[in-house]
Structures are given as C-alpha cells and as structure tokens.
C-alpha positions, -999 to +999 in steps of 0.1 A: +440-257+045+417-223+058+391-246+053+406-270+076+414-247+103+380-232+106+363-264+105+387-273+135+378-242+153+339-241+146+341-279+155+364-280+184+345-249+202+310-266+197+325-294+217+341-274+243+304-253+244+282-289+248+298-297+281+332-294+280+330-327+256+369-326+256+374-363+236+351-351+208+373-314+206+403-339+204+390-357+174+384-326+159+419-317+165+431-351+152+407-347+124+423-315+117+458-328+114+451-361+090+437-334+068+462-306+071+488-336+065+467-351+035+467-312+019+503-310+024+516-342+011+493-332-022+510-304-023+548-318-020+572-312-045+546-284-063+569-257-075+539-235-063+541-249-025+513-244+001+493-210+003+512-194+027+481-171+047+465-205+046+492-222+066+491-192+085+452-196+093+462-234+104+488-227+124+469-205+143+437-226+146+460-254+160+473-233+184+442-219+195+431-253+203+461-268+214+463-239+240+429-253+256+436-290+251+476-289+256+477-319+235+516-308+226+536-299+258+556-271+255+595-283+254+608-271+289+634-246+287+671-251+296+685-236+325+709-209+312+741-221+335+733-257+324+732-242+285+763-225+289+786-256+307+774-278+278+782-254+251+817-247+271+822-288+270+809-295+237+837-266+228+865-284+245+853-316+230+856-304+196+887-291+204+902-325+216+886-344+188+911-318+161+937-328+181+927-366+177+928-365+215+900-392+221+905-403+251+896-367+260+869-365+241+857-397+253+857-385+292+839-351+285+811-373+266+809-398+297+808-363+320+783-350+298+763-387+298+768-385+337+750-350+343+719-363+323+730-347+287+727-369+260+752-358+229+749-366+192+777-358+165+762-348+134+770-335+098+759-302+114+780-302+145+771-319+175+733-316+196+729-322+224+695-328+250+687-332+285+674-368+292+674-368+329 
C-alpha cells in the first residue's frame, strides 16, 4: 500500500506540474483507490491485517491529494443549538417510546421530519442527519 501512495503522489504531482492536467491527477487518484481497495480485500480476514505505517503512508497520500482536488467534500458541520434540540428530542422520544407512548413519539419524529432532520432507529440507538 506505501507503494501505492507514493505512486499516487509522484503521479498526481507530475500532473498537477504539466499544466495543472487536473483529469489526469484524478485518474491517478482513482488509480490509487482500485489498488488500495484491491490490497485490502487480499488482505481481509488475514489474522495478520494490513501494515499499519503503510495504511498510514496512504492515508496521508490521499489526503494530500484530495486536499488539492477536493474530490471528497468535507461533511459540513452541525450547528451546536440545532445538535443540542435533536439530542433533547431524540431524548424525549426515547422516553415516550419506554412508556409505549407512540403517538408521542410519532409527533416528535414528524417535528423532527418537519425541521429537515431525518431519524433512523437502530440496534445502536437512534441517528439522526440533516437532509434539508
């Protein structure tokens, strides 16, 4: 995978040097991940795993290029007062759902779906996301 990442970076700056040639750093990026991903499922289910500075070394590489290319948006953040109403609904959802109270819990989802927040009950608790 070090391999990998320095091909990506030796490849992807060459591009970037010849003229900005941004679509040929981008197949260099995409090249990059079919082979990071072709590395890693070889290495699935080894009891040794993946050489962890190497993953390191890739991670890095992808950032490096990523941060010129910004291929992968960053995920915007969450307002704090919006973050703490939801966690303050989801609370009193949960709340109403141990009492069986689901008309209750019902309404704060459809407040919650109304305000752009869309909710999903897991085996882990409930997430939630912004969607508008």
């Amino acid at each position: 995978m070090a391999e990998a990442a320095d091909t990506l970076e030796r490849d992807a700056k060459a591009a970037l040097f010849d003229d900005l040639n941004a679509p040929q750093a981008v197949a260099a990026l995409f090249d990059f991940i079919r082979r990071a991903n072709s590395e890693l499922d070889q290495t699935q289910g080894q009891s040794q795993g993946t050489d962890q500075t190497a993953l390191e070394r890739a991670r890095a590489a992808f950032a490096t290029v990523n941060g010129v290319l910004d291929i992968v948006p960053d995920a915007p953040a969450v307002e704090p007062q919006l973050e703490a109403w939801v966690a303050s609904r989801l609370s009193e959802r949960e709340q109403a759902r141990a009492r069986r109270d689901f008309a209750t819990s019902d309404a704060i989802r459809r407040d919650l779906e109304s305000k752009g927040i869309a909710i999903e009950d897991t085996p882990h608790g409930t997430k939630w996301k912004k969607v508008r």
